[in-house]
N, C-alpha and C positions, 0 to 999 in steps of 0.2 A: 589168247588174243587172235583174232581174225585175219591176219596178215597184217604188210606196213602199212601205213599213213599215209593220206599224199596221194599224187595224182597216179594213173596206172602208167608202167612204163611203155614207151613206145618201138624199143626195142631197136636197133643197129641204125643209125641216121648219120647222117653228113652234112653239116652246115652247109651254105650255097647263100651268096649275099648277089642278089640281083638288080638292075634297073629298069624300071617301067617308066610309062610314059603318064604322062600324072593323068590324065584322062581314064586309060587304062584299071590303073594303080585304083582311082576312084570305084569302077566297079567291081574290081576285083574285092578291095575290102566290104563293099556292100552285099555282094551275092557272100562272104563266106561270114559274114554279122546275120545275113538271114536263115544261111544254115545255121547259125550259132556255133561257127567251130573259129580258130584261128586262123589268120591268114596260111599262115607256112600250111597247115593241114589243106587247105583247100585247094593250094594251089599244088599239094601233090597229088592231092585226089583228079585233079583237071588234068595234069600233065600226065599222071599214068592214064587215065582214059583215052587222050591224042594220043598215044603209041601201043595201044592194046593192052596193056596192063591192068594185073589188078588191083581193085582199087586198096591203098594199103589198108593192113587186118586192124592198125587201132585206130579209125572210123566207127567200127563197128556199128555199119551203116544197114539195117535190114533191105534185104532182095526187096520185098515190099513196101519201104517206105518211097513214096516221088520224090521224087527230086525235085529243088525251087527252083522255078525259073522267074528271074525279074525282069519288066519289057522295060528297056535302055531307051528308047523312044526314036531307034537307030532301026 
């Protein structure tokens, strides 16, 4: 058998229950529905980028794919 079932793990995390501002909150869920990832993922992929981080390893985001960027109309 090829290993478990189920999704892959993502290995040592920390729950963190935050509040945004519903405007906010609005594209935040829209820019990480366009990446096609989870909220929680995006907004750690974002937050390690604003403090030089890297971005975490289960993204497994290729150096060469762009990045999406959506115009907010701001």
């Amino acid at each position: 058998m090829a290993g478990k079932p189920g999704p892959k793990p993502k290995g040592k995390r920390t729950p963190f229950i935050g509040r945004y501002p519903d405007d906010h909150l609005a594209v935040y869920k829209a820019r990480a529905a366009a990446e096609g990832i989870p909220l929680g993922d995006y907004l750690a992929r974002v937050m390690a980028e604003a403090h030089g981080l890297d971005e975490p390893s289960y993204l497994n985001r290729s150096r060469n794919q762009p990045e999406l960027l959506l115009n907010t109309g701001t």
